[in-house]
C-alpha positions, 0 to 999 in steps of 0.5 A: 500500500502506498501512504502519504503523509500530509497535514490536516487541512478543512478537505479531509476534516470530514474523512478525519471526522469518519475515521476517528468514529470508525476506529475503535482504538480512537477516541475523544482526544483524536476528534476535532471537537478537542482540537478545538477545545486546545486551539481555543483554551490554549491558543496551541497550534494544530499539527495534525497530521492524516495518511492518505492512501492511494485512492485518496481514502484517510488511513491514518491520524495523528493529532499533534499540537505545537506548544511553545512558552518557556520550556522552548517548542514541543511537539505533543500528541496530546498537551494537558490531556493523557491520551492521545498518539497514532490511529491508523489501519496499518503498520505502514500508515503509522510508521509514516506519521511517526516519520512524518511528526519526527521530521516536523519535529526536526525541522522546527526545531522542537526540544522533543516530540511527546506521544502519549499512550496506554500501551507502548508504541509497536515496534513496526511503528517506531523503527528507524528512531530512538524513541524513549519511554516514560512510565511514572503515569498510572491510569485506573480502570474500572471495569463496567460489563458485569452491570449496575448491581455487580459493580456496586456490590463489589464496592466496599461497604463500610466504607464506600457504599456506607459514605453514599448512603450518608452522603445522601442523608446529609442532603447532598443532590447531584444535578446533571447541568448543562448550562453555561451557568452550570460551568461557571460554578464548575469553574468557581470551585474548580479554582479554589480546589486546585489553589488550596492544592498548590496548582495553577488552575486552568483558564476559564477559557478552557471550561468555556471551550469544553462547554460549547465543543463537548458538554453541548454537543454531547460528547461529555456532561457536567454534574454539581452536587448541591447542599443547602442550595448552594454547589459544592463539588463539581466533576466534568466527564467525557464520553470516549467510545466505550470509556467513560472518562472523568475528567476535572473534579472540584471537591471541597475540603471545607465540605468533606464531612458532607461525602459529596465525592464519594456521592458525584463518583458513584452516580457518574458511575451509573450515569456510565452504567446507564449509557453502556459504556465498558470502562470507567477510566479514571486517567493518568496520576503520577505514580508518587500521588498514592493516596489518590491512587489509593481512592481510585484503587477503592472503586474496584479499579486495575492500574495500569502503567502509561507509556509516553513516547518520547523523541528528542532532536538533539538527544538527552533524557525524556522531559519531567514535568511531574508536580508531585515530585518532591522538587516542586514541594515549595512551589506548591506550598507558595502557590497554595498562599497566593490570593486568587485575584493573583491565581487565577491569571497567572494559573491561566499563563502557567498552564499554557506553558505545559504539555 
């Protein structure tokens, strides 16, 4: 089969758009829905890059985005997000994209090209480069085909199915919204839940996008649980083929006693159960942030290992980013103490320097 390579231009978005909805190995992050998300949120530049072969037919994606800021020009597949990389219907297809991103890599002078994966890239696909894998990413997988009563009787009674039950009595509503108003609020306990953990938090810019390009479209819904009429935790999730991702979360500590995150979970998880999907995937955690995993690992959920693909023009090792680690300690503990007139731009600036 003869493959070509070129980059995504609006003739082939509608190809694009049917191959990704053909493919089982594709997901959300492959559609142009989230391309349009990260243009956007982020303002990245999109590189997407489709095989094409001799009938003129698309054969092959490569969601790539350009990011560029203070730690020099990356080429990342995908930024801010977990997953992302090669579809294709070929070994040939994917090796031609992956040629195709290193020499795009190459000739734009970008300190390293990142491919983000559940499984490690196959070896027809990476030969003829030297490609260095980063494992320190988990994911947790909640399998959801036994049905609704299995995944809940399998939930810890005393202490996961004891904290629902209360949540509900102590007056906890979780609400499904689909308002711009609904995000909004999403957004205001986002920002104070991120601020107390000593991270930058994301942009209103990013939750607007995902409103009108997911929430709306369907591709993804926001629940609020509500106590005394007022939101006190939020959780946006995505609809990934047959995974149910959630994807940003906004407990509040100061209503922790309420159990409202142990409530949202659940009935996302049987909003999951409802829609027929097959897995409930938590995404990606650094291995170091063990209590979270541990919460996750509650829920019955697998871990398994990430792989990011990692090719570097000029050599060297693979990039850390990882805020866990303990080097970023007193960064966090700043940023914890910052007000959030001061957070909240300045998150929005930090954010869009990170892949």
């Amino acid at each position: 089969m003869s493959v070509r390579v070129e980059a995504l231009t609006p003739r082939h978005e509608a190809e694009w758009g049917s191959f990704v909805a053909e493919q089982a190995e594709a997901g959300l992050y492959q559609g142009l829905a989230w391309k349009r998300v990260t243009e956007e949120a982020f303002g990245h530049t999109a590189r997407h890059l489709c095989a094409i072969d001799s009938t003129d037919a698309v054969v092959g994606v490569l969601p790539l985005f350009e990011v560029t800021g203070l730690f020099g020009r990356r080429l990342v597949s995908v930024p801010m997000r977990d997953r992302g990389g090669v579809v294709a219907t070929s070994d040939e297809a994917a090796h031609a994209l992956l040629k195709a991103a290193r020499d795009l890599a190459d000739s734009s002078h970008a300190k390293y090209l990142e491919i983000k994966r559940l499984d490690p890239m196959p070896e027809a696909w990476t030969a003829g480069a030297d490609w260095k894998v980063g494992s320190g990413w988990v994911t947790t997988q909640v399998d959801l085909t036994p049905g609704h009563d299995a995944v809940w009787g399998a939930l810890n009674r005393k202490s996961l199915r004891w904290s629902i039950n209360k949540a509900r009595k102590n007056g906890v509503e979780i609400r499904s919204d689909t308002s711009l108003e609904g995000m909004r609020a999403f957004h205001e306990l986002f920002v104070k839940t991120r601020c107390r953990m000593g991270i930058p938090p994301f942009s209103w810019d990013l939750f607007a996008a995902i409103h009108r390009h997911i929430v709306e479209p369907g591709l993804g819904e926001l629940l609020l649980a509500h106590h005394d009429g007022a939101p006190v935790h939020g959780l946006i999730s995505f609809y990934s083929k047959k995974r149910f991702v959630p994807a940003y979360a906004a407990p509040q500590y100061v209503t922790q006693k309420l159990y409202a995150n142990e409530l949202i979970f659940w009935t996302s998880m049987e909003r999951a159960l409802a829609g027929g999907f097959e897995t409930y995937d938590f995404g990606a955690d650094s291995e170091r942030q063990e209590s979270l995993l541990f919460f996750k690992s509650r829920w019955n959920g697998v871990q398994r290992r990430m792989h990011w693909h990692y090719y570097l023009p000029d050599g060297g090792d693979a990039p850390d980013f990882d805020s866990s680690g303990p080097r970023y300690d007193l960064v966090r503990s700043v940023w914890s103490k910052l007000p959030h007139v001061i957070a909240r731009p300045l998150g929005a600036y930090v954010t869009r320097q990170l892949s």
